[in-house]
C-alpha positions in Angstrom: 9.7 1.8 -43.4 6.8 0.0 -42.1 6.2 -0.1 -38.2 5.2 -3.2 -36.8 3.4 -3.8 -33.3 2.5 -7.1 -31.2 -1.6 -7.8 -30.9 -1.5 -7.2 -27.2 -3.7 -10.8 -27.3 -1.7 -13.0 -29.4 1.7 -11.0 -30.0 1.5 -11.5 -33.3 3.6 -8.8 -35.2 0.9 -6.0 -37.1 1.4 -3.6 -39.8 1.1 -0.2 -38.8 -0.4 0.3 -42.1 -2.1 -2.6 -42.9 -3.5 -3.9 -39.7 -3.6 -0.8 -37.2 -6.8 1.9 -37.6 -7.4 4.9 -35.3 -10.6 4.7 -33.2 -12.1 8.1 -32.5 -16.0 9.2 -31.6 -15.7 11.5 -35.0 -16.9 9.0 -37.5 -19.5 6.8 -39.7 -18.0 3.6 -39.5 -20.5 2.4 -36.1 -18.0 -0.2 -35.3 -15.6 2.4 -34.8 -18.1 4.4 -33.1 -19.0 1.6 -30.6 -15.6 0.7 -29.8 -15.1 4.3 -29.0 -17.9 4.4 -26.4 -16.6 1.0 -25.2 -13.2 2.6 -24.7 -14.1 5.7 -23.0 -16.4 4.5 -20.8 -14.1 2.1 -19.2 -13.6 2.8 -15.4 -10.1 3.4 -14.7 -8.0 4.9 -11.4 -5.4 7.7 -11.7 -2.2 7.2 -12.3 -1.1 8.6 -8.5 -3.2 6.5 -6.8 -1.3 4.2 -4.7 -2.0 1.0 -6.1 0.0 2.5 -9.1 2.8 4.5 -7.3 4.1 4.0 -4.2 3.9 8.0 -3.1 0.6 7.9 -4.9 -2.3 9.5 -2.8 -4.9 10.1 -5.5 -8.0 8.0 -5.0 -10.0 9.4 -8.0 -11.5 6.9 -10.3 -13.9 7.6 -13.0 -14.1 6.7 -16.6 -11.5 7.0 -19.3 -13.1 9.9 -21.3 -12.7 12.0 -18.2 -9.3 11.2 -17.1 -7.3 13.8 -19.0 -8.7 16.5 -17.5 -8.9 15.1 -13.9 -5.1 14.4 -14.8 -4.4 18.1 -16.4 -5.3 19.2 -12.6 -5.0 16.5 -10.2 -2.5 17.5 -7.2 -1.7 13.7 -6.0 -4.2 14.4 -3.1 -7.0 12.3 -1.8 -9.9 13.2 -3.5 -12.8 12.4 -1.1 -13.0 15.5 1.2 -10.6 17.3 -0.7 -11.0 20.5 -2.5 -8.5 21.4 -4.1 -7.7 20.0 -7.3 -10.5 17.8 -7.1 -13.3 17.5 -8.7 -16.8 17.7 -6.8 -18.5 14.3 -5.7 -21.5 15.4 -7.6 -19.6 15.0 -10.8 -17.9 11.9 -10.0 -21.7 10.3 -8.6 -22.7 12.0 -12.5 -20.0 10.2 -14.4 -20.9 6.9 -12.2 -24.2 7.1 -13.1 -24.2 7.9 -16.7 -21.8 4.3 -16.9 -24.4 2.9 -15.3 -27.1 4.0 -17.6 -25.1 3.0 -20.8 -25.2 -0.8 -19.6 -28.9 -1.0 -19.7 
């Protein structure tokens, strides 16, 4: 049977197969490729900071390429200062500054 999904825009109900396309950096299609960049570039907090969970203590924010491995080792601790199961400021100043560059 054919899935259907809302457009998160409209809600209009879309085809899994007619209407839905996987986005990946693996490909020719440059639309696909720019969306790609687009997506994983956005700046996004973790998921235990505290403006998403109330026992959230994480403060990391970064871009959402890099999120699954801050998440595969993040210890719901405040990043700044921390060491442990953080990663370094001099990574989160590199991934700050490489979104920055990709705007100009």
């Amino acid at each position: 049977p054919d899935r259907s999904v809302p457009c998160p825009v409209c809600k209009q109900s879309l085809s899994e197969r007619k209407d839905l396309y996987p986005v990946c950096g693996v490909t020719s299609r440059s639309e696909n490729l720019l969306l790609w960049r687009m997506l994983t570039g956005l700046k996004i907090i973790c998921a235990n900071n505290p403006k998403v969970r109330k026992d959230g203590k994480c403060d990391w924010i970064g871009q959402l390429g890099d999120y699954q491995k801050h998440a595969m080792k993040c210890k719901n601790v405040p990043m700044r200062g921390a060491d442990v199961g953080a990663e370094s400021d001099g990574d989160m100043m590199r991934s700050q500054g490489s979104a920055d560059t990709s705007r100009r």
